[in-house]
N, C-alpha and C positions, 0 to 999 in steps of 0.2 A: 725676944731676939736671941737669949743664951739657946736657945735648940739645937741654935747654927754653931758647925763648925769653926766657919768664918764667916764674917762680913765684907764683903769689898764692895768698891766704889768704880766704877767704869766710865771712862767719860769717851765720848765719839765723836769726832768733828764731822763739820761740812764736808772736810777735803776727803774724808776715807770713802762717806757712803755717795758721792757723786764720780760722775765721769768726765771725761776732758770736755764736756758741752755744757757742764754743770748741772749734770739731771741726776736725780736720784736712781742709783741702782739696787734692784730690791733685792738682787742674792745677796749682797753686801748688808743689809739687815739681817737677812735669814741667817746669815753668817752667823752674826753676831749672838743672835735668840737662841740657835742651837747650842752654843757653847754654855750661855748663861740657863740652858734648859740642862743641859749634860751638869752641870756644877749641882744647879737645885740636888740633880738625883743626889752627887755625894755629899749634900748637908752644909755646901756652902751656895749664901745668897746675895743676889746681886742689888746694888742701886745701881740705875743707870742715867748718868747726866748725857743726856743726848743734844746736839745742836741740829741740823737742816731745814728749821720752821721758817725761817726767810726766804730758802733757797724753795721748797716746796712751795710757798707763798709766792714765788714769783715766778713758776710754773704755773700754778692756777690763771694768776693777771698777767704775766707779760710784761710789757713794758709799759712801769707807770707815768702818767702823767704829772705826781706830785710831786712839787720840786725841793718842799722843806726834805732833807735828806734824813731826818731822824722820822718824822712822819711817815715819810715812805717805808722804812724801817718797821713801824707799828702795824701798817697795814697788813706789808708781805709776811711779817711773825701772826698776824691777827688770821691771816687766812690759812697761812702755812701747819697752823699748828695742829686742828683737828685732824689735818691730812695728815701729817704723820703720826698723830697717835691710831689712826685709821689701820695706816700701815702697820705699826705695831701689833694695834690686838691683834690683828685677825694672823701674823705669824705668832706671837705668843698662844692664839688659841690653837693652831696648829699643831704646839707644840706639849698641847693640855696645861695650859699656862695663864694668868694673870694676872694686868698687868694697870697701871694706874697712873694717871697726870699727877704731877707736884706741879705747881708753877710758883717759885721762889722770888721774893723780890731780897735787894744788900739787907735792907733793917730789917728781916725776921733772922738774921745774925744776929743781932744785937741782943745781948744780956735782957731781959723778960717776960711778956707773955708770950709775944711770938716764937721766941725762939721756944718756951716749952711749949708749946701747941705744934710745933712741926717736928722735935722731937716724937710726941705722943703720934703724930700722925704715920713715922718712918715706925717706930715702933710697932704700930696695930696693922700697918699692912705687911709689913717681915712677919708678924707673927700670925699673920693671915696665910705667909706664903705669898704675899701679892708685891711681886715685882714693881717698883717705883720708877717712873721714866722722868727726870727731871728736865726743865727747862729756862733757863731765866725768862720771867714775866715780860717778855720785851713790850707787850702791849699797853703798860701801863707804867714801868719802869719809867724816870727821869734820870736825867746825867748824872745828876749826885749820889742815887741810890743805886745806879746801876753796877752789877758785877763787871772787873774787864774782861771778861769773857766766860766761856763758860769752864775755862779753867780750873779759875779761881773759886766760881761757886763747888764743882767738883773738889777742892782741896779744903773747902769749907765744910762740908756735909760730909766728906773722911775723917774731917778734926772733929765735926758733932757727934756722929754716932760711934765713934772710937774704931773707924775700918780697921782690918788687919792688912789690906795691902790698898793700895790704889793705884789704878792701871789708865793712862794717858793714851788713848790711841789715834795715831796720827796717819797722814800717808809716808813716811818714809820711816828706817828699822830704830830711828832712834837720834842720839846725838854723836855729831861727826867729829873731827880735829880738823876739818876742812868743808869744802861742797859739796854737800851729801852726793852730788852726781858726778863729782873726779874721782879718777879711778886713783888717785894716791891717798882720798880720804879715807879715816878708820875709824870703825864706832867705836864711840867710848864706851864701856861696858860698864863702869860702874863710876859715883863723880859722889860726895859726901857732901850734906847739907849745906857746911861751912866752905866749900872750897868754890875758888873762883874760876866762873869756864865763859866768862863773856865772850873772851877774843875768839871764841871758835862760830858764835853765833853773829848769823846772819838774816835780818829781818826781809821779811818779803812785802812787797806791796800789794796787798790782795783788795778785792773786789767788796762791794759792800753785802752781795749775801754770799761771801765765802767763810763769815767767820774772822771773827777781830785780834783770835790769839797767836801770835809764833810761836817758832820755838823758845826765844828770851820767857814769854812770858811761862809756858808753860814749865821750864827750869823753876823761875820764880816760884808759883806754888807748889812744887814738884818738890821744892827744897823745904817751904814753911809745912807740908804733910811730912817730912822723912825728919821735920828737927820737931816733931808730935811722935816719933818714931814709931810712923806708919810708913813701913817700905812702899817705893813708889816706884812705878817700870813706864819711859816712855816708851811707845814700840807699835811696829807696826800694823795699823787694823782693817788694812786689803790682805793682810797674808790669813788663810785655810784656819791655826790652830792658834791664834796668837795669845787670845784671856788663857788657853785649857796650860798651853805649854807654861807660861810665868807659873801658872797656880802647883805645877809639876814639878817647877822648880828650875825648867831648862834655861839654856843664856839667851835669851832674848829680849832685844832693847838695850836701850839705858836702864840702871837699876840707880835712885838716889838713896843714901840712905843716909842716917844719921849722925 
């Protein structure tokens, strides 16, 4: 992995790469591949924690008839998932690129063989060059071992492989002092590990294949990656340049640091 100039961590929600019907939109990957294909050239490498395997899973089926709501869960992640890594390759190969499944369960966190076995595995594909698309296991995950979203495995896998930055991309430019959609709110630009910014945040009631993280949470591990003092940017990932500009340095998003 030392070849790289950097290492970062990219995570992508439901809500960037879908549209107000909830369907996936593929220049909103393509988006994404390009920038992560632009970086490779300059000697920095990506992981990428990607979410939409439910929401693709429920394009496939439809509307299911099972009513256990976690179950339903496993099915649409069990069907959704080949579809988007489908998606994947074939812009990664596009892009003379490859690109590979992790499927993570909480306990290959945990202190022993697991965790060094998926070290080793992040390791040989970076040094492969082979982009890593992660996902939490939803298909076989239970309550207890499950990640709270794909956040927090994203803030986990920056703390394993020692990222240099980690980049949260949401639909909107970041964290507000109000509702990101009144016109008197202002992004906060930069918020410190230790400091407290609950009262600006406001959780939303989303849909079950939208994605189980807020903003609250994504703060949360946004904070436990910046006090490992791994710089963290949440920010927008429907806008054109948004991984190339952070990595350029420009002001975009929230920045958490340490």
């Amino acid at each position: 992995m030392e070849k790289y100039k950097q290492k970062i961590v990219v995570k992508v929600g439901t809500n960037v790469m879908t549209n107000k019907d909830k369907r996936i939109v593929r220049p909103v990957l393509r988006r994404l591949v390009r920038q992560i294909a632009e970086l490779y050239e300059r000697d920095i490498i990506t992981i990428l924690v990607s979410s939409g395997s439910v929401i693709a899973g429920k394009e496939v089926l439809g509307r299911s008839k099972i009513k256990d709501k976690t179950q339903r869960r496993q099915v649409y992640s069990a069907i959704g998932q080949p579809r988007m890594m489908r998606l994947y390759y074939n812009i990664f190969m596009d892009y003379g690129m490859k690109c590979a499944q992790v499927l993570p369960t909480k306990r290959d966190f945990s202190p022993g063989v697991h965790r060094e076995n998926m070290i080793n595995c992040y390791k040989g594909l970076l040094s492969e060059g082979v982009i890593p698309i992660l996902n939490e296991d939803d298909a076989v995950s239970v309550t207890m071992s499950m990640f709270s979203d794909n956040d927090e495995l994203a803030s986990l896998v920056a703390q394993l492989i020692n990222a240099d930055k980690l980049i949260i991309l949401t639909d909107i430019d970041g964290l507000y002092d109000g509702h990101p959609d009144s016109e008197n709110s202002t992004l906060i630009e930069e918020v410190n590990s230790n400091e407290n910014v609950d009262k600006y945040i406001k959780e939303s009631n989303k849909e079950e294949a939208e994605g189980r993280g807020g903003m609250g949470s994504k703060l949360d591990y946004a904070k436990q990656a910046a006090a490992m003092n791994i710089p963290t940017f949440i920010a927008n990932g429907k806008k054109d340049n948004t991984i190339i500009d952070i990595i350029d340095g420009k002001s975009v998003g929230t920045k958490i640091m340490r």
